[in-house]
N, CA, C and O atoms as a Maestro MAE file, in Angstrom:
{
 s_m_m2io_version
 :::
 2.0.0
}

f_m_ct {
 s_m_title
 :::
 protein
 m_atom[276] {
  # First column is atom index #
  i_m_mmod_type
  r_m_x_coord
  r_m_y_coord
  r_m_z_coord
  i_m_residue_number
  s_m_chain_name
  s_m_pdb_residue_name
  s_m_pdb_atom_name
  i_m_atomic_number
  :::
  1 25 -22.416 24.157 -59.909 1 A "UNK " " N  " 7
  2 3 -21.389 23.300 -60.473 1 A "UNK " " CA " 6
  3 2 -20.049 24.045 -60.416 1 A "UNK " " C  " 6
  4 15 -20.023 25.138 -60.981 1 A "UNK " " O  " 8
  5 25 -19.046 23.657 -59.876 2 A "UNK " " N  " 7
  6 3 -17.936 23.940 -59.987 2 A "UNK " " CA " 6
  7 2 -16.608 23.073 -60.379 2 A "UNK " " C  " 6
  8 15 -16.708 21.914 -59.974 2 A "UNK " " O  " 8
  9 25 -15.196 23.395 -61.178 3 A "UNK " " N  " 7
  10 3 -14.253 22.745 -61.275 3 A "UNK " " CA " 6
  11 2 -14.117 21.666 -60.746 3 A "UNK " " C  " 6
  12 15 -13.803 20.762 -61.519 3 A "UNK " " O  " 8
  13 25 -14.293 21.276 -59.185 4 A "UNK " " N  " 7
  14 3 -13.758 20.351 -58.543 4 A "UNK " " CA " 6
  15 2 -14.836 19.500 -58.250 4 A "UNK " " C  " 6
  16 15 -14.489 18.744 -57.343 4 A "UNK " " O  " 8
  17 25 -15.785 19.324 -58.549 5 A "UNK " " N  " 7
  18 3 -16.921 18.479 -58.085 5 A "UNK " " CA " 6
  19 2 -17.625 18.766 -59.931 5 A "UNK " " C  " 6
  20 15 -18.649 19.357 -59.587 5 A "UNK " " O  " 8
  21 25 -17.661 18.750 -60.563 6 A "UNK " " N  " 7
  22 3 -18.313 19.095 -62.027 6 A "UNK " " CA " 6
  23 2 -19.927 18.892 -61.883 6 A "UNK " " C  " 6
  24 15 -20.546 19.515 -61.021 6 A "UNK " " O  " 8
  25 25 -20.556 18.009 -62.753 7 A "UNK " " N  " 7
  26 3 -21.505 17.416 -62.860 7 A "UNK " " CA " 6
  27 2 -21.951 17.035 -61.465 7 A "UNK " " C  " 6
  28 15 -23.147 17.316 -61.400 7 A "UNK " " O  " 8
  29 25 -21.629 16.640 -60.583 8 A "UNK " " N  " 7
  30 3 -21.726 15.665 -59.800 8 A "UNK " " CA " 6
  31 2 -22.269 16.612 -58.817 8 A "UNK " " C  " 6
  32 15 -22.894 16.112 -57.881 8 A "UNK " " O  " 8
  33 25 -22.103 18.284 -58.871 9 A "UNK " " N  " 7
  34 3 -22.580 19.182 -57.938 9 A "UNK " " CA " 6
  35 2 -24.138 19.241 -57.641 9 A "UNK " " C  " 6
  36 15 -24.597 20.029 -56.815 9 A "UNK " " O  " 8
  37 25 -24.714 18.588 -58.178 10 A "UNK " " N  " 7
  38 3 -25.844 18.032 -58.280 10 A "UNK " " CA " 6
  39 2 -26.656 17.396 -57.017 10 A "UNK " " C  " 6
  40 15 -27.808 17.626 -56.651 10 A "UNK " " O  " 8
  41 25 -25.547 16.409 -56.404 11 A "UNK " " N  " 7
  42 3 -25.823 15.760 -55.446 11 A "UNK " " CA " 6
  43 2 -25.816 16.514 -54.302 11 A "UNK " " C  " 6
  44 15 -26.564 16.130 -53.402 11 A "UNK " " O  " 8
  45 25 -25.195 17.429 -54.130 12 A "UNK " " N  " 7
  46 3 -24.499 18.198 -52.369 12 A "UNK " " CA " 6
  47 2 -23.991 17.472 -52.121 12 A "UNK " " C  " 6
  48 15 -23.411 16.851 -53.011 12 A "UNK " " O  " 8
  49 25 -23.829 16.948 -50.377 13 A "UNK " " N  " 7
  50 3 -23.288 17.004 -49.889 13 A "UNK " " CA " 6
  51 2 -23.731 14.981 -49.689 13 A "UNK " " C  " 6
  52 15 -23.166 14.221 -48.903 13 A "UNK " " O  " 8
  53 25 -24.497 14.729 -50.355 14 A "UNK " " N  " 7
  54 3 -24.823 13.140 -50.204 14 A "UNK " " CA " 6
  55 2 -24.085 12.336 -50.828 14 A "UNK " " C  " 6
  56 15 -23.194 12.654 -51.615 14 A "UNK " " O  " 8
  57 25 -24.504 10.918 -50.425 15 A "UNK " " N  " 7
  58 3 -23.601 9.843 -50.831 15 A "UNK " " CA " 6
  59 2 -22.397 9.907 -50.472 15 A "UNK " " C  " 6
  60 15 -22.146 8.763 -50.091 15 A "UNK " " O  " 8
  61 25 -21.423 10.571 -50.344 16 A "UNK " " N  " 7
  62 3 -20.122 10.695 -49.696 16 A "UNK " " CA " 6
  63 2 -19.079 10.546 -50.964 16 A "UNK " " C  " 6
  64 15 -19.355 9.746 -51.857 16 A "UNK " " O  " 8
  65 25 -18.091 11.195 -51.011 17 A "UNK " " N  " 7
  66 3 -17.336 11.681 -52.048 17 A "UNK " " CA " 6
  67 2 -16.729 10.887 -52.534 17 A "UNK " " C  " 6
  68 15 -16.159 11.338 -53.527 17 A "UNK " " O  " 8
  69 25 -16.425 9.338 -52.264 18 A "UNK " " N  " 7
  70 3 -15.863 8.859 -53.573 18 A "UNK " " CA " 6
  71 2 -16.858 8.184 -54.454 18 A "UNK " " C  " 6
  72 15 -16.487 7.787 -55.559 18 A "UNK " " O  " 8
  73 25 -18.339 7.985 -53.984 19 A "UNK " " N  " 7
  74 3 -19.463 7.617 -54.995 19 A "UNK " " CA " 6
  75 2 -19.439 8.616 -55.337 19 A "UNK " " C  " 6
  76 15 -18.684 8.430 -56.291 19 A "UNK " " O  " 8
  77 25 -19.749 10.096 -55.380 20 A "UNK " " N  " 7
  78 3 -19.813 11.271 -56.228 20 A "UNK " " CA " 6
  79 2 -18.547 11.106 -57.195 20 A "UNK " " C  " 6
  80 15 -18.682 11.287 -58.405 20 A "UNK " " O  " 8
  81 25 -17.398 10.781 -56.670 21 A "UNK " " N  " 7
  82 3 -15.872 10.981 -57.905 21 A "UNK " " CA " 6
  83 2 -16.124 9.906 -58.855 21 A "UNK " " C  " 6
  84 15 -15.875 10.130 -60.040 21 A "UNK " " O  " 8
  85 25 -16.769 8.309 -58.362 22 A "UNK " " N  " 7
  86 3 -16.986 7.417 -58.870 22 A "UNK " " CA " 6
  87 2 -18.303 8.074 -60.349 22 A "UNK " " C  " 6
  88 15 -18.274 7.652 -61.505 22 A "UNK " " O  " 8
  89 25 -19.017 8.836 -59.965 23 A "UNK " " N  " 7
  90 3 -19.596 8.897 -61.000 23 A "UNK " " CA " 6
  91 2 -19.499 10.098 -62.041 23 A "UNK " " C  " 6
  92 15 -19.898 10.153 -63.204 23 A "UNK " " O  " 8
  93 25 -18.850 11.032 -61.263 24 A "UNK " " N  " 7
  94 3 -18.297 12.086 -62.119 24 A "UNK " " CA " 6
  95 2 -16.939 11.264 -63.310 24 A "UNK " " C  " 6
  96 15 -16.701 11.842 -64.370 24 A "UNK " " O  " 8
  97 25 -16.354 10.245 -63.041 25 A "UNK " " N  " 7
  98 3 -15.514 10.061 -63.768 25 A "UNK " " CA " 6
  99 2 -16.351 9.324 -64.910 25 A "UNK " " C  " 6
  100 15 -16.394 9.428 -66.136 25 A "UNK " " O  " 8
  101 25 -16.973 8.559 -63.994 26 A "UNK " " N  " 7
  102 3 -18.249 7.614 -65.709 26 A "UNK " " CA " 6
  103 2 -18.616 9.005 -66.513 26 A "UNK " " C  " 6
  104 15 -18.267 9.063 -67.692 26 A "UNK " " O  " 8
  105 25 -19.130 9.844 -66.078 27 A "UNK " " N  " 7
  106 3 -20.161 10.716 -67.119 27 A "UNK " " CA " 6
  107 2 -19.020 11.813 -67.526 27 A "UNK " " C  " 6
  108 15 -19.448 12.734 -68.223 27 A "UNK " " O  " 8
  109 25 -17.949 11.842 -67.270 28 A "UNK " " N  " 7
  110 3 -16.949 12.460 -68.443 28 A "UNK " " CA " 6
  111 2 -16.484 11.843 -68.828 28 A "UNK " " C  " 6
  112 15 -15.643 12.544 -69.390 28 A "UNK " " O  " 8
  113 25 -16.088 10.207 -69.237 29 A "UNK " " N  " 7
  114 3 -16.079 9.310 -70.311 29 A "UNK " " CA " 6
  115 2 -17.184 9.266 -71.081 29 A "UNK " " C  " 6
  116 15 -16.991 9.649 -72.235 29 A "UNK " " O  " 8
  117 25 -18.226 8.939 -70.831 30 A "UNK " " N  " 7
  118 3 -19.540 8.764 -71.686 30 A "UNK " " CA " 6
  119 2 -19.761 10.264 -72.385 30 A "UNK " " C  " 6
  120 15 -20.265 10.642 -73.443 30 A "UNK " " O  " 8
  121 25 -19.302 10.737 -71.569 31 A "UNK " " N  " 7
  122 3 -19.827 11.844 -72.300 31 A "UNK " " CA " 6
  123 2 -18.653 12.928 -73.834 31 A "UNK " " C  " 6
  124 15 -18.938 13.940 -74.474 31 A "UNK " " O  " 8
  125 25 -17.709 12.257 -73.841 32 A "UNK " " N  " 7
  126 3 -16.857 12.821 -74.815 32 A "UNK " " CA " 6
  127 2 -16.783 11.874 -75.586 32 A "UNK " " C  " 6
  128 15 -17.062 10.721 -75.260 32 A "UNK " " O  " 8
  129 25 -16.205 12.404 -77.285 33 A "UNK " " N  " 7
  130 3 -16.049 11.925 -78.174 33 A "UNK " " CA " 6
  131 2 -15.207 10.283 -78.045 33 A "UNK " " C  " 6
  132 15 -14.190 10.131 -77.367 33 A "UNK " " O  " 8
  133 25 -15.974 8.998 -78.955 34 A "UNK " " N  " 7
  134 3 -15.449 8.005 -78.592 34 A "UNK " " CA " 6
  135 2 -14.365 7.986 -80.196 34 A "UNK " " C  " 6
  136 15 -14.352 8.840 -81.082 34 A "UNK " " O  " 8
  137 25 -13.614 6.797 -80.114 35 A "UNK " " N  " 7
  138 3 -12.471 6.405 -81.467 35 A "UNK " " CA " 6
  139 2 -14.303 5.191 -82.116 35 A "UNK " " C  " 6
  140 15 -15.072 4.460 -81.491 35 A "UNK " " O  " 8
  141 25 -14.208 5.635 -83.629 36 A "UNK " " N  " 7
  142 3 -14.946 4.249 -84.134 36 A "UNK " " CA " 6
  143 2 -13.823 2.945 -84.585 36 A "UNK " " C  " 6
  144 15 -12.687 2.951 -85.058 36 A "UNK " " O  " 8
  145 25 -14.703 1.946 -84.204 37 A "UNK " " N  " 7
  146 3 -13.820 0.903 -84.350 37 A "UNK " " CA " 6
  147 2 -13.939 0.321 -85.799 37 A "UNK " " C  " 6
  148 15 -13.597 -0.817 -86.119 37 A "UNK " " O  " 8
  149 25 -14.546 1.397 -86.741 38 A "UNK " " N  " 7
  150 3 -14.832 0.927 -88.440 38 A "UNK " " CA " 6
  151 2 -13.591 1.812 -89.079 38 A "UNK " " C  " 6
  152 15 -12.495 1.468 -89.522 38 A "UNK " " O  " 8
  153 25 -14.318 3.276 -88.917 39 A "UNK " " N  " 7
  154 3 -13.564 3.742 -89.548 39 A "UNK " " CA " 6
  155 2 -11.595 4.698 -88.893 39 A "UNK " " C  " 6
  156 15 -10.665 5.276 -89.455 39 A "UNK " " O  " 8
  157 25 -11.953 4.307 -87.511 40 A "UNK " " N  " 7
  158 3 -11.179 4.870 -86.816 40 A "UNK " " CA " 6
  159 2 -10.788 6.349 -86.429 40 A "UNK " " C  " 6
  160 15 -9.673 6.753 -86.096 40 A "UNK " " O  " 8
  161 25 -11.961 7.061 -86.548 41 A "UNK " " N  " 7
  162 3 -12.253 8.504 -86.327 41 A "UNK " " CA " 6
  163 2 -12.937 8.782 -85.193 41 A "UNK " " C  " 6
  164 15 -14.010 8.223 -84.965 41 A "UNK " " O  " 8
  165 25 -12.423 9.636 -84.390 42 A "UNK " " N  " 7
  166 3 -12.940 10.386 -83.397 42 A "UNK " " CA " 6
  167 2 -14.431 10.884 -82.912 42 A "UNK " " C  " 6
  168 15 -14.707 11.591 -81.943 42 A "UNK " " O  " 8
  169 25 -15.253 10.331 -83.829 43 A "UNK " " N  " 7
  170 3 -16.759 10.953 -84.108 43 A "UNK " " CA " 6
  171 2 -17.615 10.395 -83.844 43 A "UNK " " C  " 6
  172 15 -18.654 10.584 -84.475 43 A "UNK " " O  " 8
  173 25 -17.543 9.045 -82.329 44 A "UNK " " N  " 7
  174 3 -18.445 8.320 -81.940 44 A "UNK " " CA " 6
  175 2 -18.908 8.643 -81.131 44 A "UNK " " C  " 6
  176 15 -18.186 8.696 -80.135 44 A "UNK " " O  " 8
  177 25 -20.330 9.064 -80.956 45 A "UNK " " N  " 7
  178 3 -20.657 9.662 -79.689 45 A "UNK " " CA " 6
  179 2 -22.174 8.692 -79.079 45 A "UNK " " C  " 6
  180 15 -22.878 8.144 -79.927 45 A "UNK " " O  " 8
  181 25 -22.395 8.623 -78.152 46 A "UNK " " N  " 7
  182 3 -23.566 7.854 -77.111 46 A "UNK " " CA " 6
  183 2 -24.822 7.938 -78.034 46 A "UNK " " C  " 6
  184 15 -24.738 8.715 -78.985 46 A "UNK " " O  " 8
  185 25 -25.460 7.547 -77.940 47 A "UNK " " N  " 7
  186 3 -26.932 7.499 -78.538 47 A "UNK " " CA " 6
  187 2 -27.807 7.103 -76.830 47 A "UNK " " C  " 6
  188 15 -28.562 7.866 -76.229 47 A "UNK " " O  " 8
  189 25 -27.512 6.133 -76.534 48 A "UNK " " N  " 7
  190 3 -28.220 5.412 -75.255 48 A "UNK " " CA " 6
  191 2 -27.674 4.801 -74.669 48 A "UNK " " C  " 6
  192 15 -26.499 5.163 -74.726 48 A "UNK " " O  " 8
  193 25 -27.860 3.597 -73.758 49 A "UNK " " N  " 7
  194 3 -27.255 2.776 -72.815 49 A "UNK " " CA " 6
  195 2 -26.383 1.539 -73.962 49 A "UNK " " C  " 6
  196 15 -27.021 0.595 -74.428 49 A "UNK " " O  " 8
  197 25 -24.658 1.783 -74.333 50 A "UNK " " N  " 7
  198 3 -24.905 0.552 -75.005 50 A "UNK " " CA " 6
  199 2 -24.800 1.121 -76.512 50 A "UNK " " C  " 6
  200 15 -24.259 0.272 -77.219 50 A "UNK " " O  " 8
  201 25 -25.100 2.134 -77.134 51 A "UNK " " N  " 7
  202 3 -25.584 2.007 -78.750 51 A "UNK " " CA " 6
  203 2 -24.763 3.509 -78.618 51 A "UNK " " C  " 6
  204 15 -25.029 4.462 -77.886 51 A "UNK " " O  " 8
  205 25 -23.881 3.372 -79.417 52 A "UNK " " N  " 7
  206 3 -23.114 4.563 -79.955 52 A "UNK " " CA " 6
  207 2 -23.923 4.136 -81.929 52 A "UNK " " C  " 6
  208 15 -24.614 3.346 -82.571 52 A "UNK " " O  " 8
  209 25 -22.852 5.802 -82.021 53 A "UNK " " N  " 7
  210 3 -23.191 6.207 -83.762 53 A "UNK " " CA " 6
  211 2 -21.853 7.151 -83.983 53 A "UNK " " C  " 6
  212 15 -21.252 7.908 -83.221 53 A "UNK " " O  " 8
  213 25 -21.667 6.801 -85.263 54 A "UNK " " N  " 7
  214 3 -20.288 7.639 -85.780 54 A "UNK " " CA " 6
  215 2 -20.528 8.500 -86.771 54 A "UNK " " C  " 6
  216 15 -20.651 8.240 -87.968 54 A "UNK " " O  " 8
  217 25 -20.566 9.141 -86.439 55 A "UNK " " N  " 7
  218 3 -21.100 10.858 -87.399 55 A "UNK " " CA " 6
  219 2 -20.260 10.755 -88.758 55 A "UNK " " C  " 6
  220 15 -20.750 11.189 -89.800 55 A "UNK " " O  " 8
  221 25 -19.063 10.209 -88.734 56 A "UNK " " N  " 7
  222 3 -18.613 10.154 -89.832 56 A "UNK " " CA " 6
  223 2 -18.816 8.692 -91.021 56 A "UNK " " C  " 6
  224 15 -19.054 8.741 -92.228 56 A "UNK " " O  " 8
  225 25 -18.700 7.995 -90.510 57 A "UNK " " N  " 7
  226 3 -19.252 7.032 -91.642 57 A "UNK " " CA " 6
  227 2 -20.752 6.642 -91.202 57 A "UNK " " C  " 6
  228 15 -21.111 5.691 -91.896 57 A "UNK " " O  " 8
  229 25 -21.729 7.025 -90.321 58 A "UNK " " N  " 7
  230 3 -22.717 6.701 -90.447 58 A "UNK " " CA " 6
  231 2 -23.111 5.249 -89.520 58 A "UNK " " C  " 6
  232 15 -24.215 5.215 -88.976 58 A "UNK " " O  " 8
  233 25 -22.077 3.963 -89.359 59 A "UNK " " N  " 7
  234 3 -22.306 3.103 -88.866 59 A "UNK " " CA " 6
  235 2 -23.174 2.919 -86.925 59 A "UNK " " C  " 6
  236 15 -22.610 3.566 -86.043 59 A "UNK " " O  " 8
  237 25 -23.739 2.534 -86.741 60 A "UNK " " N  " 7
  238 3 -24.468 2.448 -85.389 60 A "UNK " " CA " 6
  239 2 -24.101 0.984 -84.661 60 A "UNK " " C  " 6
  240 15 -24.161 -0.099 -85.244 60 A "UNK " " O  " 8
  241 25 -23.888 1.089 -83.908 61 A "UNK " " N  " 7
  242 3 -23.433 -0.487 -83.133 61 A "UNK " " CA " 6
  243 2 -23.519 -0.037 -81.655 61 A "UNK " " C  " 6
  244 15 -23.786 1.021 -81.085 61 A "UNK " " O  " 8
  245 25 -23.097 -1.592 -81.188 62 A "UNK " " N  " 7
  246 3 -23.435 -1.717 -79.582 62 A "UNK " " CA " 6
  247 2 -21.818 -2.064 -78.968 62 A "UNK " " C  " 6
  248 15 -20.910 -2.702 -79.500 62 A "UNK " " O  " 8
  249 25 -21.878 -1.337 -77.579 63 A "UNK " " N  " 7
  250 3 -20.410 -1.862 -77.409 63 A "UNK " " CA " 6
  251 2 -20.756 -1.247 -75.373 63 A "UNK " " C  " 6
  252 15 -21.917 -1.099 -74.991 63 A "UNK " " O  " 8
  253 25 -19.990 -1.089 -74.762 64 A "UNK " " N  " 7
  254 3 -19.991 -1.345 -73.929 64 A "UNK " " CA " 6
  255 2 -20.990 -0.197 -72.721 64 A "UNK " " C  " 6
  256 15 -21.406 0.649 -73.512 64 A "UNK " " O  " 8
  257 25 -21.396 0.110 -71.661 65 A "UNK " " N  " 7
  258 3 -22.524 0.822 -71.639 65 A "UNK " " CA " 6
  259 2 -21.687 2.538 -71.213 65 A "UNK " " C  " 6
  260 15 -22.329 3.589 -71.207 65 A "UNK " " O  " 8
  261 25 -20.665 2.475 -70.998 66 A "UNK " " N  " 7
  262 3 -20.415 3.939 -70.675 66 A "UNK " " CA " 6
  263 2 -19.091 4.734 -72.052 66 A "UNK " " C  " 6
  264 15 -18.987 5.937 -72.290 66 A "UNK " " O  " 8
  265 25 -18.451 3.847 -72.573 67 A "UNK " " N  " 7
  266 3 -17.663 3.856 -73.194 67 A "UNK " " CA " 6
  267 2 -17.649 2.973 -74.409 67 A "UNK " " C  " 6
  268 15 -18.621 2.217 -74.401 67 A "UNK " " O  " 8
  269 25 -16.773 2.803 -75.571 68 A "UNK " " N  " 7
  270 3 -16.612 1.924 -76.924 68 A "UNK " " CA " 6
  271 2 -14.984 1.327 -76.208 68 A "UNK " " C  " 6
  272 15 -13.986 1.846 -75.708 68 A "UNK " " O  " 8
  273 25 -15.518 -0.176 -76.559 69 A "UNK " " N  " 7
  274 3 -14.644 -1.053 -76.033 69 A "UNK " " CA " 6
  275 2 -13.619 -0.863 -77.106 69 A "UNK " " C  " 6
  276 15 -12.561 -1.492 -77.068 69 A "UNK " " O  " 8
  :::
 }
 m_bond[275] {
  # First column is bond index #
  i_m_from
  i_m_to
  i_m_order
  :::
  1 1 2 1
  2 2 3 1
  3 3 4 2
  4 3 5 1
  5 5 6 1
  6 6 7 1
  7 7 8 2
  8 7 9 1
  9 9 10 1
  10 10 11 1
  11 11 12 2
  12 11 13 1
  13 13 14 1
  14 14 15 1
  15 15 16 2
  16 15 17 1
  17 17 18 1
  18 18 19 1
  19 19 20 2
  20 19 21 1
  21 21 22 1
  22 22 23 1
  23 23 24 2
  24 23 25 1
  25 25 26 1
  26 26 27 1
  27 27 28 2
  28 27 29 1
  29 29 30 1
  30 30 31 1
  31 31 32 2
  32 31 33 1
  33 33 34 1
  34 34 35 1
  35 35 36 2
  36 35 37 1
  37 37 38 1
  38 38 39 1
  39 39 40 2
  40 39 41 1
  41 41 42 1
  42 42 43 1
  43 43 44 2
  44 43 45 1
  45 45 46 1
  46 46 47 1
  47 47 48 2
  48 47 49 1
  49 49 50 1
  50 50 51 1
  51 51 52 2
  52 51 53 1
  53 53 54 1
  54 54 55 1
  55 55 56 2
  56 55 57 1
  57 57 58 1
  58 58 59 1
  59 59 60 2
  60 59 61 1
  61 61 62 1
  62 62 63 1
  63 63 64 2
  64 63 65 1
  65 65 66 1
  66 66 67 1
  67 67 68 2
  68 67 69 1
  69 69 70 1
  70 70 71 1
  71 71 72 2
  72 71 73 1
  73 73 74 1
  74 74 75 1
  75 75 76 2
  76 75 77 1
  77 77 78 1
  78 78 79 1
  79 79 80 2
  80 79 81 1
  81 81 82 1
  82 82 83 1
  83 83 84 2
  84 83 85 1
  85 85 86 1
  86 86 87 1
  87 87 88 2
  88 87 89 1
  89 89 90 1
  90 90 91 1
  91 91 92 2
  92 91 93 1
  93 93 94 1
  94 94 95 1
  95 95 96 2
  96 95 97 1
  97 97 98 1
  98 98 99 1
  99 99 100 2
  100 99 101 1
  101 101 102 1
  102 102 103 1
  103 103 104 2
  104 103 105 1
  105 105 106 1
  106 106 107 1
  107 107 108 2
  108 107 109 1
  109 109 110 1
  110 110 111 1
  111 111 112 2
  112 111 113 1
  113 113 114 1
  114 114 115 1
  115 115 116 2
  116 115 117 1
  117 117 118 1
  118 118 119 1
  119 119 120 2
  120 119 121 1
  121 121 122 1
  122 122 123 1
  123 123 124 2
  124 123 125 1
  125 125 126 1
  126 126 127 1
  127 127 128 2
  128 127 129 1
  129 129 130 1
  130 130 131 1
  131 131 132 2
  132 131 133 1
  133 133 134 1
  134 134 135 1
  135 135 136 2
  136 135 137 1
  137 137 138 1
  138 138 139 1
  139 139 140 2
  140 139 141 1
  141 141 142 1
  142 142 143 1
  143 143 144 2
  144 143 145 1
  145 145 146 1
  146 146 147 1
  147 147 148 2
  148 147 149 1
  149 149 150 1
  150 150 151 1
  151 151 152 2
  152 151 153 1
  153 153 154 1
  154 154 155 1
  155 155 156 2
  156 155 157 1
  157 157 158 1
  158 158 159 1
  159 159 160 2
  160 159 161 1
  161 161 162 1
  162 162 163 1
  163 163 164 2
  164 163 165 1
  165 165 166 1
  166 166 167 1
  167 167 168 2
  168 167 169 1
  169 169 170 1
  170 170 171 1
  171 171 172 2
  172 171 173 1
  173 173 174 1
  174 174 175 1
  175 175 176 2
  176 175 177 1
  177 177 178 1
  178 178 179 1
  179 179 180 2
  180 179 181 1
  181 181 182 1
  182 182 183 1
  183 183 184 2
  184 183 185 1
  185 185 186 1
  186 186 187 1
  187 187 188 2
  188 187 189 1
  189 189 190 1
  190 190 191 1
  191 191 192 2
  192 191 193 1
  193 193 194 1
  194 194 195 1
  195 195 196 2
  196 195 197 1
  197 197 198 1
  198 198 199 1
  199 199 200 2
  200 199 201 1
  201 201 202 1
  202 202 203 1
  203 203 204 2
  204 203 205 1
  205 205 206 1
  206 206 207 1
  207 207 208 2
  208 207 209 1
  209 209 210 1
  210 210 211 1
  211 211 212 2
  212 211 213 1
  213 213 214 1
  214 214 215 1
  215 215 216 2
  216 215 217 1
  217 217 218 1
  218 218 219 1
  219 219 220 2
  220 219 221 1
  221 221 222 1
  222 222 223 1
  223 223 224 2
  224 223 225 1
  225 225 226 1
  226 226 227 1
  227 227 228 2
  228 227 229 1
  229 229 230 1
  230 230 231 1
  231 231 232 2
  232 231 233 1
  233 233 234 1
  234 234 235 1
  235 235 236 2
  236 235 237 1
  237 237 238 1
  238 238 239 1
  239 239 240 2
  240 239 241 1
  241 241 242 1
  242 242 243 1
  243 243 244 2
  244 243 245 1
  245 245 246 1
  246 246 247 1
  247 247 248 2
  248 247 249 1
  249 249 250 1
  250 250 251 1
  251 251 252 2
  252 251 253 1
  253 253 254 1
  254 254 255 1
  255 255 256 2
  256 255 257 1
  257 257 258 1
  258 258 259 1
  259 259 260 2
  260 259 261 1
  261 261 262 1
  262 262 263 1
  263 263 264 2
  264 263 265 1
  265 265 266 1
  266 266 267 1
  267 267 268 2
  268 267 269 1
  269 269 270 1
  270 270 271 1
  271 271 272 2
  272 271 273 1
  273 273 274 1
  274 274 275 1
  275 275 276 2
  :::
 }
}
């Protein structure tokens, strides 16, 4: 894994590089802290496809599959 290819170094040299950029950009959205849309804090993070949870007030909901709408 390196800087310029992250996660996605995974693949080599397949699929061809803008499906690799295409999915390196999904899985560093999904993968960092989301805003909750209750309490408005920074502390929503993925559970599964679809189902975030907010560490700070506790609430669990469904919202969009890579990101909180």
């Amino acid at each position: 894994m390196t800087k310029k290819v992250g996660s996605t170094g995974r693949f080599g040299v397949r699929y061809g590089r803008k499906i690799r950029k295409r999915v390196l950009d999904i899985e560093v959205r999904q993968k960092q802290k989301q805003t909750c849309p209750y309490c408005k804090k920074k502390q929503v993070k993925r559970i599964a496809s679809g189902i975030y949870n907010c560490s700070k007030c506790g609430s669990k909901f469904t919202s969009k599959a890579y990101e909180v709408a």
